[in-house]
N, CA and C atoms of all chains as a GROMACS GRO file, in nm:
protein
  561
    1UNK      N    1  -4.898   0.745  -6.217
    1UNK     CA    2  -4.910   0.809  -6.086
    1UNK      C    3  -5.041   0.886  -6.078
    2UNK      N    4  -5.097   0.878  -5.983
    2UNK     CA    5  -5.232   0.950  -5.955
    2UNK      C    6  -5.214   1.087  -5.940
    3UNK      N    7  -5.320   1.171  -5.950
    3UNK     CA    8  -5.298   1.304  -5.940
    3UNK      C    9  -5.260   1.296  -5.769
    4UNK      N   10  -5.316   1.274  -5.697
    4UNK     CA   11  -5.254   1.284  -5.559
    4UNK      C   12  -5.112   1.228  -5.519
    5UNK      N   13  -5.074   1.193  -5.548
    5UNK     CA   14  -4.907   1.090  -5.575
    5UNK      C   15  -4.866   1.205  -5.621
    6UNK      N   16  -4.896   1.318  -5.780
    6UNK     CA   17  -4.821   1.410  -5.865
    6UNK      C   18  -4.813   1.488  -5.722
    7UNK      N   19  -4.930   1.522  -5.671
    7UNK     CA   20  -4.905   1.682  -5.606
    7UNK      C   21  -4.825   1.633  -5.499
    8UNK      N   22  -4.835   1.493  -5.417
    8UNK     CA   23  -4.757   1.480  -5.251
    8UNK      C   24  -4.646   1.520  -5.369
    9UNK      N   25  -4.528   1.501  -5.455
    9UNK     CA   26  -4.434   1.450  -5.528
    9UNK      C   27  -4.399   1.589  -5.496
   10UNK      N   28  -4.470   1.709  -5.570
   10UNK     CA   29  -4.405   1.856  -5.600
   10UNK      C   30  -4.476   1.884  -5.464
   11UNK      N   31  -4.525   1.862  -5.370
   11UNK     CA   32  -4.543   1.929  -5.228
   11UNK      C   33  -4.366   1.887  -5.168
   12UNK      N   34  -4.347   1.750  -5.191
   12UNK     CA   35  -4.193   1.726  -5.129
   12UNK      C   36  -4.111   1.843  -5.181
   13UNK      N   37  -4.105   1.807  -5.342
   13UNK     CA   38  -3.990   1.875  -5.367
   13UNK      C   39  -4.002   1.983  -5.320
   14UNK      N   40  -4.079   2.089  -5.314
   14UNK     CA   41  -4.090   2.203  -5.248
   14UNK      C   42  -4.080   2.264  -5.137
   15UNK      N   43  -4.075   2.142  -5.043
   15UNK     CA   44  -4.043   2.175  -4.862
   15UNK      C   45  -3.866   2.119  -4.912
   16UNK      N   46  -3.832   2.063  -4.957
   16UNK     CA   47  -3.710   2.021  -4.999
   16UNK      C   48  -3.610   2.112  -5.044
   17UNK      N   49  -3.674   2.220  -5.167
   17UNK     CA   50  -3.626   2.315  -5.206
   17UNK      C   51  -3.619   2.443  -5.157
   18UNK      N   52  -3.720   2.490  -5.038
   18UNK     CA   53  -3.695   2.554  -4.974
   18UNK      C   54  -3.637   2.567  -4.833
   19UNK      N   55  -3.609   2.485  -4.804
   19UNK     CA   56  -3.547   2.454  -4.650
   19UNK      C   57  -3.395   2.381  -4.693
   20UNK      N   58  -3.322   2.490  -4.634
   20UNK     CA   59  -3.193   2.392  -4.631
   20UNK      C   60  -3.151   2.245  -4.558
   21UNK      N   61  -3.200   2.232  -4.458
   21UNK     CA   62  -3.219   2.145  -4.336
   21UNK      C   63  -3.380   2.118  -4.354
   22UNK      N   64  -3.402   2.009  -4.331
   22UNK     CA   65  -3.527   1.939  -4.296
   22UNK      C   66  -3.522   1.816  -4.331
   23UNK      N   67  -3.631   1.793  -4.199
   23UNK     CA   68  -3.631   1.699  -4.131
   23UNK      C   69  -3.768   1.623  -4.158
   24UNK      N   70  -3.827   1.516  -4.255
   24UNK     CA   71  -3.929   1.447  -4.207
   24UNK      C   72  -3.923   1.359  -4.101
   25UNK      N   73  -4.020   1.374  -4.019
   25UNK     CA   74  -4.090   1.286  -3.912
   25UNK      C   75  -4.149   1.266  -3.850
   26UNK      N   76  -4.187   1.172  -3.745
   26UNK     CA   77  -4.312   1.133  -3.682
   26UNK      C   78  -4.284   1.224  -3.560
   27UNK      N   79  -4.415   1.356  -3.555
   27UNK     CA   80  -4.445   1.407  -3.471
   27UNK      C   81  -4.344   1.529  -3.456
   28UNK      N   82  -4.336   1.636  -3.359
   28UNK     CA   83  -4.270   1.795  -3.344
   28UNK      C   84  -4.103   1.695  -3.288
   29UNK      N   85  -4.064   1.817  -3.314
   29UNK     CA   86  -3.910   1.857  -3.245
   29UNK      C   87  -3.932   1.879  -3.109
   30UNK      N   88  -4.064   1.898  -3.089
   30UNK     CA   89  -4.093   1.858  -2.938
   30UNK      C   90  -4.140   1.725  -2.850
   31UNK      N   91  -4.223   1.778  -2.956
   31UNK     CA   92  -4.278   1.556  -2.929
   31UNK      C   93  -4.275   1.498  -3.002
   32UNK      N   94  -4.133   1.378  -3.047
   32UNK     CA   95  -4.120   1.358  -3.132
   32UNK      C   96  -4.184   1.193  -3.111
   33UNK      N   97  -4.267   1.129  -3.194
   33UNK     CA   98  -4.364   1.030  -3.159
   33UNK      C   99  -4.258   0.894  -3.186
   34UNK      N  100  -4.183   0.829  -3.235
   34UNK     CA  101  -4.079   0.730  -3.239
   34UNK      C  102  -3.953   0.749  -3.182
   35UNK      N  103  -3.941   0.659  -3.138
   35UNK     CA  104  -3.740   0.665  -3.135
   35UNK      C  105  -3.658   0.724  -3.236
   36UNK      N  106  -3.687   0.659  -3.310
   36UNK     CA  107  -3.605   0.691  -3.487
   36UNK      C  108  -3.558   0.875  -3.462
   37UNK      N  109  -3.710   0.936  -3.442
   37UNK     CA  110  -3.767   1.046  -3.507
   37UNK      C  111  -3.659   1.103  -3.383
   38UNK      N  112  -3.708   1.091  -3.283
   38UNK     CA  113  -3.651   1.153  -3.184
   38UNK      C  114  -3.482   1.156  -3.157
   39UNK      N  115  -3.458   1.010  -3.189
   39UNK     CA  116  -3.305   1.004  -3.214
   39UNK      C  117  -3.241   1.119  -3.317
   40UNK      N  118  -3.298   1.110  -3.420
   40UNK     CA  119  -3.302   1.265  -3.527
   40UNK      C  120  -3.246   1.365  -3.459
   41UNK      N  121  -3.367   1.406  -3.420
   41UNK     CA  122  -3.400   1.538  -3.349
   41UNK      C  123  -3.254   1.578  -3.276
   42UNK      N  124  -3.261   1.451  -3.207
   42UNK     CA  125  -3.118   1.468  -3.077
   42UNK      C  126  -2.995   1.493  -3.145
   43UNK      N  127  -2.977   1.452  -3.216
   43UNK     CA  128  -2.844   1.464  -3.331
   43UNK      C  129  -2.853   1.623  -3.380
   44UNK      N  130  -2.955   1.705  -3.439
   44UNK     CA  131  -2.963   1.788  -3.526
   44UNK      C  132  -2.970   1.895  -3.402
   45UNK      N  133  -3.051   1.889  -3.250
   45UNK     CA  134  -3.011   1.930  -3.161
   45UNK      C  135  -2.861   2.001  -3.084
   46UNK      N  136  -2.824   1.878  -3.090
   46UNK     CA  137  -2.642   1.853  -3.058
   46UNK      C  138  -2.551   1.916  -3.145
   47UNK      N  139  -2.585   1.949  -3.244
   47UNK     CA  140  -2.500   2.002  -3.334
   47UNK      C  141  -2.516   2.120  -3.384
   48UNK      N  142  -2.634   2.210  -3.311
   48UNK     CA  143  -2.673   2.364  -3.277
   48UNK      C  144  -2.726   2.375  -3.435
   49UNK      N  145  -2.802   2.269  -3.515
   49UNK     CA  146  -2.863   2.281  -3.636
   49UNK      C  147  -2.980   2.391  -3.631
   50UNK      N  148  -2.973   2.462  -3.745
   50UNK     CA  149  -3.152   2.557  -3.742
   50UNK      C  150  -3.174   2.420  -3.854
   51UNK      N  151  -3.298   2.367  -3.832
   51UNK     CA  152  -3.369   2.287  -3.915
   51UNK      C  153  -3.532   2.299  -3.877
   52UNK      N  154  -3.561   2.259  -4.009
   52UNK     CA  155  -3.702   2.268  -4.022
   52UNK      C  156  -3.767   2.154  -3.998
   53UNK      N  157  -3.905   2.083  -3.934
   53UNK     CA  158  -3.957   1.974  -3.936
   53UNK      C  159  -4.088   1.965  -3.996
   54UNK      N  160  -4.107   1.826  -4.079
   54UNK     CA  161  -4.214   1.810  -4.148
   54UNK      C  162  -4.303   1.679  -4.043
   55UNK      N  163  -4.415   1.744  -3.979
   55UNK     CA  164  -4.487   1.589  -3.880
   55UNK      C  165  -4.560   1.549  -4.002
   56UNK      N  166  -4.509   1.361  -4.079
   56UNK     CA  167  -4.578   1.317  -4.135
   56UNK      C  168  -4.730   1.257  -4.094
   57UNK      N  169  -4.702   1.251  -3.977
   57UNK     CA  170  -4.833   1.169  -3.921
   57UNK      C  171  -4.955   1.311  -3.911
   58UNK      N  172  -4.918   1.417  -3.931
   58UNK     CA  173  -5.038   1.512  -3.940
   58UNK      C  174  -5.116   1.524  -4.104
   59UNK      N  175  -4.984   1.445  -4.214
   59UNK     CA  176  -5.025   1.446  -4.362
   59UNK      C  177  -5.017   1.346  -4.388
   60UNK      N  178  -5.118   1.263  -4.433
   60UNK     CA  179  -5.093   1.146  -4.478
   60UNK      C  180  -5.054   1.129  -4.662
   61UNK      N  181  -5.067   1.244  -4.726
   61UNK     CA  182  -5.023   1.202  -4.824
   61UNK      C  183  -4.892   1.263  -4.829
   62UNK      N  184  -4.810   1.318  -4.762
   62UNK     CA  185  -4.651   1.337  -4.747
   62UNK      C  186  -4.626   1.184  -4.681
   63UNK      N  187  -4.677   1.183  -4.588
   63UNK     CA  188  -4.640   0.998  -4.544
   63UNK      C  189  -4.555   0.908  -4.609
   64UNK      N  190  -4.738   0.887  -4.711
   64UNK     CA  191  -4.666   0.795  -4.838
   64UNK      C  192  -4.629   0.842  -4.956
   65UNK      N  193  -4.579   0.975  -4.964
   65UNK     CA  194  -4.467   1.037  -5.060
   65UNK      C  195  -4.377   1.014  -5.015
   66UNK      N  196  -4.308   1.104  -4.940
   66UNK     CA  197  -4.221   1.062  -4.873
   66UNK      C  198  -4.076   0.931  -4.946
   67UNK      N  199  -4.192   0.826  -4.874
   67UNK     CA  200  -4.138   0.681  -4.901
   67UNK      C  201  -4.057   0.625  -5.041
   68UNK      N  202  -4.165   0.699  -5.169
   68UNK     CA  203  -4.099   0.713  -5.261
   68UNK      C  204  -4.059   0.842  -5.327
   69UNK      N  205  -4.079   0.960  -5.284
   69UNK     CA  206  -3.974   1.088  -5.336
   69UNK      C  207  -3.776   1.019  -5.300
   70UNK      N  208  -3.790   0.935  -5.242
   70UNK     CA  209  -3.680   0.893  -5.207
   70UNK      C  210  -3.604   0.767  -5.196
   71UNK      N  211  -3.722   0.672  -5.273
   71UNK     CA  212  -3.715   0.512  -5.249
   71UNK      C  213  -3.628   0.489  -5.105
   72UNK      N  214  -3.704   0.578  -5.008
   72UNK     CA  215  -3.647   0.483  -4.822
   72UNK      C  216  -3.761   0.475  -4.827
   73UNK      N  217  -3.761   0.356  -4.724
   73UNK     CA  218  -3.938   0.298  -4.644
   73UNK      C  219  -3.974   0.320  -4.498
   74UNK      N  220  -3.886   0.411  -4.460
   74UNK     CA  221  -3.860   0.480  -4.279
   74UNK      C  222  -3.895   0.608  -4.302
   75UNK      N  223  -3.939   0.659  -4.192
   75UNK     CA  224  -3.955   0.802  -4.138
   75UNK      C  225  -3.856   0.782  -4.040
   76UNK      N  226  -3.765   0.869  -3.984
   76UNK     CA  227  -3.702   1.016  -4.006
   76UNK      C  228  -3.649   0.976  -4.167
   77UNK      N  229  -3.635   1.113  -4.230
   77UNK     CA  230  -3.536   1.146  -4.345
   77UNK      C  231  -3.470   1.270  -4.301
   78UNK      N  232  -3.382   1.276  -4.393
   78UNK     CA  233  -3.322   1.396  -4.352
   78UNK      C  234  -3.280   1.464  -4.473
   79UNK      N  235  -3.304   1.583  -4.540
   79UNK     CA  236  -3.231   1.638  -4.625
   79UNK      C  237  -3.170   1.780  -4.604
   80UNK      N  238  -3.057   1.770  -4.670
   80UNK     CA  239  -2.959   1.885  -4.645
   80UNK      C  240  -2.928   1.978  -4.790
   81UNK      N  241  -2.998   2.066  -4.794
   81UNK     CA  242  -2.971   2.209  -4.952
   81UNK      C  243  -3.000   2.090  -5.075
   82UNK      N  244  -3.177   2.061  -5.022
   82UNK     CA  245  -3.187   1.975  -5.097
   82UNK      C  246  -3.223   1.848  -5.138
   83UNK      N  247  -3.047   1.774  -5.084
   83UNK     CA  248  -3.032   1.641  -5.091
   83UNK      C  249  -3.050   1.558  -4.974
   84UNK      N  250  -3.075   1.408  -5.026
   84UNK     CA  251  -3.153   1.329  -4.919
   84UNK      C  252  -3.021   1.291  -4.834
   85UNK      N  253  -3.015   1.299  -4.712
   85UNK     CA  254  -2.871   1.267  -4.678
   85UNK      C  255  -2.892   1.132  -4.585
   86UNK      N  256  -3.006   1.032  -4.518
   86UNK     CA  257  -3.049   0.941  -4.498
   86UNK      C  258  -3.173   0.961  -4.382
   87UNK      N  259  -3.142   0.813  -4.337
   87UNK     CA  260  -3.247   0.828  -4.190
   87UNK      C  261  -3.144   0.805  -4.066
   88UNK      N  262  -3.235   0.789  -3.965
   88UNK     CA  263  -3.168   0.796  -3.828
   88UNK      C  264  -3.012   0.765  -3.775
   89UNK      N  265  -3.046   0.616  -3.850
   89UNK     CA  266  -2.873   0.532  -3.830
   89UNK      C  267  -2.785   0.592  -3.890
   90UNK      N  268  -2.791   0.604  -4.057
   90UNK     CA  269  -2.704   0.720  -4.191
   90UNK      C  270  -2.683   0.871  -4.057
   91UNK      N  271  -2.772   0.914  -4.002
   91UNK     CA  272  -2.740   1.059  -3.938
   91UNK      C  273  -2.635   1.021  -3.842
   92UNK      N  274  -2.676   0.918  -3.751
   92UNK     CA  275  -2.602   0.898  -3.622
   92UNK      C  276  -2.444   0.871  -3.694
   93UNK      N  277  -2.433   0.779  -3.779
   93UNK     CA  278  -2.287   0.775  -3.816
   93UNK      C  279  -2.204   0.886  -3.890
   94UNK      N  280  -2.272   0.970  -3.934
   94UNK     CA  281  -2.218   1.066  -4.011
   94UNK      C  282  -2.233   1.155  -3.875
   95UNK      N  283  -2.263   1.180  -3.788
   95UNK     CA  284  -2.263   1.298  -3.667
   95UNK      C  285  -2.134   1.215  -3.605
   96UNK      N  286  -2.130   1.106  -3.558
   96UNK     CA  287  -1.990   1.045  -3.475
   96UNK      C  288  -1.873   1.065  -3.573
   97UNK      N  289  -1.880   1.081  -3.688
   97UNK     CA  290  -1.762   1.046  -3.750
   97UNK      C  291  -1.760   1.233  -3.815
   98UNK      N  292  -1.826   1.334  -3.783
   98UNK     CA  293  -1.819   1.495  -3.780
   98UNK      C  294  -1.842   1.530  -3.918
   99UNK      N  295  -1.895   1.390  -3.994
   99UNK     CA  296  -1.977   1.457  -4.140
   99UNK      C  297  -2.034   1.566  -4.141
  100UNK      N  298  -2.154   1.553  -4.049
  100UNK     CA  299  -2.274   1.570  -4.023
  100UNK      C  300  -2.268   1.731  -4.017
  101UNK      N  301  -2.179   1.703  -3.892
  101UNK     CA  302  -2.146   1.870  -3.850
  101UNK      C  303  -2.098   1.977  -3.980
  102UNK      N  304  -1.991   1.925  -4.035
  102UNK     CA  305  -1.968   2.015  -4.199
  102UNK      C  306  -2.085   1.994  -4.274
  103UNK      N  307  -2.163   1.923  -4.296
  103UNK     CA  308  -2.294   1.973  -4.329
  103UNK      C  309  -2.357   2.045  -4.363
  104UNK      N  310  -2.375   2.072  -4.190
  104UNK     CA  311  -2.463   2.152  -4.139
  104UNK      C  312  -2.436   2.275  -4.075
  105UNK      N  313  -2.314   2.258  -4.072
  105UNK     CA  314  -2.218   2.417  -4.026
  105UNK      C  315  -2.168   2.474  -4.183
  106UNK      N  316  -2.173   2.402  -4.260
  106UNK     CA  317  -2.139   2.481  -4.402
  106UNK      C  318  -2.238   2.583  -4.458
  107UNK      N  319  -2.360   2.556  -4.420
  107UNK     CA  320  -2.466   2.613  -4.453
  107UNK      C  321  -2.506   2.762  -4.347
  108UNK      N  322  -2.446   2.771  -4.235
  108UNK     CA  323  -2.468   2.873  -4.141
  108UNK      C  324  -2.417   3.022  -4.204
  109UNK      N  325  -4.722  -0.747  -3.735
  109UNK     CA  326  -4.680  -0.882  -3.765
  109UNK      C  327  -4.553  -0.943  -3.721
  110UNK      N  328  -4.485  -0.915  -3.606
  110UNK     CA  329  -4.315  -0.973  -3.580
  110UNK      C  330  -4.264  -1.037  -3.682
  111UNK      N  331  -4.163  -1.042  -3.686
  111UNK     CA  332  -4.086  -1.133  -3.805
  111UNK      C  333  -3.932  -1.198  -3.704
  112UNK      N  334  -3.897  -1.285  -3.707
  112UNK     CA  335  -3.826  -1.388  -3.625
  112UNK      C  336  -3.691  -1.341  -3.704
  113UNK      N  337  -3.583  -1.313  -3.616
  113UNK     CA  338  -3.448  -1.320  -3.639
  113UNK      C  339  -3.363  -1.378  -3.763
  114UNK      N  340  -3.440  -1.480  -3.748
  114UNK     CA  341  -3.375  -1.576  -3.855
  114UNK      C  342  -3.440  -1.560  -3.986
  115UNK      N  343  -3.563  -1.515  -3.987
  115UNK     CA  344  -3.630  -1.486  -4.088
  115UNK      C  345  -3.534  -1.372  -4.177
  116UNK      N  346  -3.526  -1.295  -4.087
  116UNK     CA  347  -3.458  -1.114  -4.143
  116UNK      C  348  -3.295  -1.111  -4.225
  117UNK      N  349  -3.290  -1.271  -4.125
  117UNK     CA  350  -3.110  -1.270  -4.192
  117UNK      C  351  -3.087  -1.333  -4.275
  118UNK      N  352  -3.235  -1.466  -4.279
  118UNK     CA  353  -3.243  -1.528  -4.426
  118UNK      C  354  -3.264  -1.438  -4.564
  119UNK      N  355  -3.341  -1.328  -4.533
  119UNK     CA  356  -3.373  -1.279  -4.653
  119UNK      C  357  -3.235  -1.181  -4.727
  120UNK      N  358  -3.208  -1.124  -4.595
  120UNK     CA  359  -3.106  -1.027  -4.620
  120UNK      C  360  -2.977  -1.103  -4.706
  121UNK      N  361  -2.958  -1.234  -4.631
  121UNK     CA  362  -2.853  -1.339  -4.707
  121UNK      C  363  -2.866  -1.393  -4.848
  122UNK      N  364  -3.000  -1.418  -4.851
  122UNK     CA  365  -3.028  -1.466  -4.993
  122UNK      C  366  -3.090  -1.346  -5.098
  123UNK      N  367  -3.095  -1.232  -4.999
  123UNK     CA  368  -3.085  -1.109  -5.139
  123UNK      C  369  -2.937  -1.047  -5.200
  124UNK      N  370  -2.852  -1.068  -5.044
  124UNK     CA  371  -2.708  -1.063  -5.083
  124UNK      C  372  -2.607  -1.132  -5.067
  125UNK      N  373  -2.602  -1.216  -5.176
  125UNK     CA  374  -2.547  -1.347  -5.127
  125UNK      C  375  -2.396  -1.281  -5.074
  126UNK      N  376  -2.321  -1.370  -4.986
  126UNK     CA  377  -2.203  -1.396  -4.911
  126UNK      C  378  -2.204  -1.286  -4.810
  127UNK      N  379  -2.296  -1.166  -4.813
  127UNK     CA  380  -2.314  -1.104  -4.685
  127UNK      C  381  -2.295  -1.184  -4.558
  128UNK      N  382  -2.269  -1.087  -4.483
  128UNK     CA  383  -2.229  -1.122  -4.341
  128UNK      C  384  -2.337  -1.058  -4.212
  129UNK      N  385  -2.431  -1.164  -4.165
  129UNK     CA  386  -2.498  -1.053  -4.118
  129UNK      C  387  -2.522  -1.099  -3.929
  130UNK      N  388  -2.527  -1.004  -3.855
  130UNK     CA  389  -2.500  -1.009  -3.741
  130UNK      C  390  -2.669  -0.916  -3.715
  131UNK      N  391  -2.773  -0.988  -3.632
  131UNK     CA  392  -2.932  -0.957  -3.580
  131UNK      C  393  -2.907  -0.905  -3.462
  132UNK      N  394  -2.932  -0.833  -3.381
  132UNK     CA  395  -2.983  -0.849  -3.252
  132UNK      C  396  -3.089  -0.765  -3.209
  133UNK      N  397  -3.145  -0.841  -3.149
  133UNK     CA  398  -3.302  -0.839  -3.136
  133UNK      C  399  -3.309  -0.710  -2.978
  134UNK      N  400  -3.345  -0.606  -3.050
  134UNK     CA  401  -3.297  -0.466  -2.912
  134UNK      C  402  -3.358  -0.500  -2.803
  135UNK      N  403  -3.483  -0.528  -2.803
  135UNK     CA  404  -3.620  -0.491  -2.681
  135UNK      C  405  -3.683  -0.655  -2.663
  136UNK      N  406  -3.598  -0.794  -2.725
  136UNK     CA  407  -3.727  -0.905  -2.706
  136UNK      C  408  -3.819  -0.900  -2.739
  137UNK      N  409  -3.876  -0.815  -2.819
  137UNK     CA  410  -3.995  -0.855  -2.834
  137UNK      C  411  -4.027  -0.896  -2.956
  138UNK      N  412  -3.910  -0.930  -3.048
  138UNK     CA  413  -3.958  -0.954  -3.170
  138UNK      C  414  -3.990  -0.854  -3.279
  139UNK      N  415  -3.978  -0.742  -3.241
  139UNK     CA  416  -3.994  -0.659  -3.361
  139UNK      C  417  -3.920  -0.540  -3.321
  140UNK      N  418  -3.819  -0.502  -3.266
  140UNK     CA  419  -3.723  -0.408  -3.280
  140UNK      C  420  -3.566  -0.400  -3.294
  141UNK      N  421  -3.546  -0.481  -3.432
  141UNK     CA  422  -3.332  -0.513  -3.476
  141UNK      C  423  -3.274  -0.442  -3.465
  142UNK      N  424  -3.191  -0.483  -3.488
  142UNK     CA  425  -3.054  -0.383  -3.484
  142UNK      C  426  -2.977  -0.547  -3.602
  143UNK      N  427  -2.963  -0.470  -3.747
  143UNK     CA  428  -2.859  -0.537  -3.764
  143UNK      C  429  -2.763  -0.508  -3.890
  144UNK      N  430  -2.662  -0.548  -3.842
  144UNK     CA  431  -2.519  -0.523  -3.970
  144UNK      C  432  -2.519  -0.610  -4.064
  145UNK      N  433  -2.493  -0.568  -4.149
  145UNK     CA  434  -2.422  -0.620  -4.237
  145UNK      C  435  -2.336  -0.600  -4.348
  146UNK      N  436  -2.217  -0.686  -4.353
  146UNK     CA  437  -2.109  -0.679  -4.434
  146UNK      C  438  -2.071  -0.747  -4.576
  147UNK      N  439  -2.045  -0.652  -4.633
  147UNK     CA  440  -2.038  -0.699  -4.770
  147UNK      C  441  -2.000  -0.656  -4.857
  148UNK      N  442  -1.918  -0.739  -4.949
  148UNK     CA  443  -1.799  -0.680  -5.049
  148UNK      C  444  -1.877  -0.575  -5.199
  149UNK      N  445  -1.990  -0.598  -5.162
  149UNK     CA  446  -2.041  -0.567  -5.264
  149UNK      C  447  -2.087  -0.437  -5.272
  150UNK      N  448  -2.077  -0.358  -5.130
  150UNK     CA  449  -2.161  -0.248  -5.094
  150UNK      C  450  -1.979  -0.123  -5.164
  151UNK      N  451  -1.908  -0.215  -5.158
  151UNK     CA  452  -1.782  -0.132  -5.172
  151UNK      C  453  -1.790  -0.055  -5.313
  152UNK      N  454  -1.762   0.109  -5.307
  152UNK     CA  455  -1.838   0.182  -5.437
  152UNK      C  456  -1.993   0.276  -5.398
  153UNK      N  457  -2.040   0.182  -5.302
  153UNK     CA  458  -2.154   0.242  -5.305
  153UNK      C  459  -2.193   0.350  -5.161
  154UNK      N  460  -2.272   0.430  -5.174
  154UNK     CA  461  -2.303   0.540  -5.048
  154UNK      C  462  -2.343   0.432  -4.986
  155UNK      N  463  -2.375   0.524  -4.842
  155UNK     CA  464  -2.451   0.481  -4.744
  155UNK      C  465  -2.631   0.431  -4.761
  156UNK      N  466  -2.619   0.555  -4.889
  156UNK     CA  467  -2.768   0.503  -4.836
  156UNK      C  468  -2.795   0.432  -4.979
  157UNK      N  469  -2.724   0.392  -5.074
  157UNK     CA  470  -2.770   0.271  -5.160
  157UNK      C  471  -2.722   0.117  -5.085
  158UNK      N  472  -2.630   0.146  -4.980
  158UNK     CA  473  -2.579   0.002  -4.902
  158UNK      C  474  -2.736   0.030  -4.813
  159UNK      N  475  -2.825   0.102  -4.775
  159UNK     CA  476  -2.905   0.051  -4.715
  159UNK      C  477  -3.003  -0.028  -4.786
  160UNK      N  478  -3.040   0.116  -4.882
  160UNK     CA  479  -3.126   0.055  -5.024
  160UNK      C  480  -3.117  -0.088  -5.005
  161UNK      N  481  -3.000  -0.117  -5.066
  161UNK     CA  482  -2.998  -0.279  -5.069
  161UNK      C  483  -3.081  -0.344  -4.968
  162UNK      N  484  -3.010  -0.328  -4.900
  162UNK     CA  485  -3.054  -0.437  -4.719
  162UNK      C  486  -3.226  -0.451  -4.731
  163UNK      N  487  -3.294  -0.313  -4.764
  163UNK     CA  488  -3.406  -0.268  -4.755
  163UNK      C  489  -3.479  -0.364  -4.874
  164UNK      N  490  -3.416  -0.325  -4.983
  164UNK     CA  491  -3.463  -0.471  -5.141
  164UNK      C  492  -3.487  -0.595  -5.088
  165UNK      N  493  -3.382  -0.641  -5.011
  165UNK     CA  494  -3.333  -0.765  -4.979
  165UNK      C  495  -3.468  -0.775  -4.877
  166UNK      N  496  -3.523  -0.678  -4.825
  166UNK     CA  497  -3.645  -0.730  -4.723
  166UNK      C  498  -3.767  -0.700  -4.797
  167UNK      N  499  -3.756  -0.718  -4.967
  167UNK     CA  500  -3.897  -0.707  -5.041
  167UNK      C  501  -3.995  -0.613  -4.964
  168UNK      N  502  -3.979  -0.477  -4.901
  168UNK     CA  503  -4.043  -0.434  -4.858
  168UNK      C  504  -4.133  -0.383  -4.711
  169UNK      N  505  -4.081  -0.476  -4.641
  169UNK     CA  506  -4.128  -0.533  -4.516
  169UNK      C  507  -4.074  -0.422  -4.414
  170UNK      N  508  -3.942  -0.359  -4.460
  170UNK     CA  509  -3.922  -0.300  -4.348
  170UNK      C  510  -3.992  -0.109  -4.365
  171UNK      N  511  -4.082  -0.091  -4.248
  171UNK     CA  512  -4.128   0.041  -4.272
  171UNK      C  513  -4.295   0.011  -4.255
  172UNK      N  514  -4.285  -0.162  -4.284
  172UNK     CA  515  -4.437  -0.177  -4.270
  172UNK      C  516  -4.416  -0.320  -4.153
  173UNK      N  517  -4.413  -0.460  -4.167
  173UNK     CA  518  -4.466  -0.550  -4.059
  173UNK      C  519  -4.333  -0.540  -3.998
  174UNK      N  520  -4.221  -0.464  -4.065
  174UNK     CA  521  -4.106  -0.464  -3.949
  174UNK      C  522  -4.048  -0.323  -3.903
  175UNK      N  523  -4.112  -0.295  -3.826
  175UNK     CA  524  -4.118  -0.130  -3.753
  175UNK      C  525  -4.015  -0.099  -3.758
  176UNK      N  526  -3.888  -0.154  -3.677
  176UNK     CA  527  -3.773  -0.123  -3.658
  176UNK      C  528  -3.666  -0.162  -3.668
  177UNK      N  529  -3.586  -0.163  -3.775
  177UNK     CA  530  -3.495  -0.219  -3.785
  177UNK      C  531  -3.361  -0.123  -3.817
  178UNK      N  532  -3.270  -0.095  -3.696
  178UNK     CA  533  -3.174  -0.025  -3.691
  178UNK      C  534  -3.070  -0.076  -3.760
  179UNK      N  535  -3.009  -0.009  -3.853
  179UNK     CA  536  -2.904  -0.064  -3.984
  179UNK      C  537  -2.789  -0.030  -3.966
  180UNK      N  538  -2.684  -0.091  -4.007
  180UNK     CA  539  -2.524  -0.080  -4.003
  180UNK      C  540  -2.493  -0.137  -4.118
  181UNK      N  541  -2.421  -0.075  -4.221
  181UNK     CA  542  -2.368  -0.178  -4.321
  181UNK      C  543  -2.198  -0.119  -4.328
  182UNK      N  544  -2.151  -0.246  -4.373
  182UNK     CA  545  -2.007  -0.181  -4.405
  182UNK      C  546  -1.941  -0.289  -4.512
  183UNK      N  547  -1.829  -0.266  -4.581
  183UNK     CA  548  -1.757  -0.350  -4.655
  183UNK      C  549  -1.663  -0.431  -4.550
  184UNK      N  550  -1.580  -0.546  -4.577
  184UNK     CA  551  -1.499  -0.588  -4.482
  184UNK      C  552  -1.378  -0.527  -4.463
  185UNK      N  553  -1.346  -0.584  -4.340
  185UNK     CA  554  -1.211  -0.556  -4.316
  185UNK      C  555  -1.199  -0.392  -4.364
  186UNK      N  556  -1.283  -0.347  -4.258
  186UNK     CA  557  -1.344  -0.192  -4.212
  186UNK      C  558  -1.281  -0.106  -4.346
  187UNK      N  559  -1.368  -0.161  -4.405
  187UNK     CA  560  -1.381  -0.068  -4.513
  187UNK      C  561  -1.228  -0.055  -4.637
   0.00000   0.00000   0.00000
């Protein structure tokens, strides 16, 4: 691994380890630049989440960390106290089926 | 780079064999899926190593020449 690969690696773990909730993805919780990302957003929205967001497209070496801090190949991710809990589709089914919500209400 | 329907379900099939897989193509245009798939094999495993898989099974492709591909996996006979 290259020294730039080491540091994106412990830059993840570290937005990881300090944020209970967060969110990588393309672009703000305001403007969120994909569907995916935005679909996210709407979910973590809906469910009165405090979460944090990481815009990969402003870092390109979180980008392609990212991809493998976690072996997924998508932006949104999502991790919860931590752990990687998936991307967009993994959120949407775990929010319909009220995973999501114990979650993320366990942590309040 | 689009990648054709049949392409996505060939690979997905012959990375997991006897999967069951159902494409549909969201927007026409060739590069935004939606697709399931079922399989006895995902049974045991999370959500997101049943994606893992799907994702293996596309050697890579998805995240790069295939932008979007919205995922569903499940075991049969709902689980």
């Amino acid at each position: 691994m290259s020294e730039t690969e080491t540091n994106a690696q412990s830059r993840i773990a570290d937005i990881v380890k300090n944020n209970d909730v967060v969110l990588f993805m393309k672009g703000t919780a305001l403007f969120p630049q994909c569907g995916f990302s935005s679909r996210a957003v709407a979910i973590l929205d809906r469910l009165g989440a405090t979460y944090e967001t990481v815009d990969v497209l402003q870092d390109p070496e979180i980008r392609q960390g990212i991809k493998e801090y976690s072996d997924w190949p998508t932006v949104p991710q999502l991790y919860i106290k931590g752990e990687f809990v998936g991307g967009s589709d993994i959120m949407m089914e775990m929010y319909q089926n009220g995973e999501l919500q114990q979650m993320v209400g366990a942590e309040a | 780079m689009p990648m054709p329907a049949s392409e996505i379900e060939r690979m997905i099939k012959d990375g997991i064999p006897g999967a069951e897989v159902t494409i549909r193509d969201l927007a026409g245009d060739g590069d935004h899926y939606a697709a399931r798939v079922v399989s006895a094999s995902f049974a045991g495993m999370s959500r997101i190593r049943q994606h893992q898989a799907v994702y293996a099974a596309l050697g890579g492709r998805v995240g790069s020449e295939l932008h979007a591909l919205q995922l569903e996996t499940a075991v049969p006979n709902g689980e």
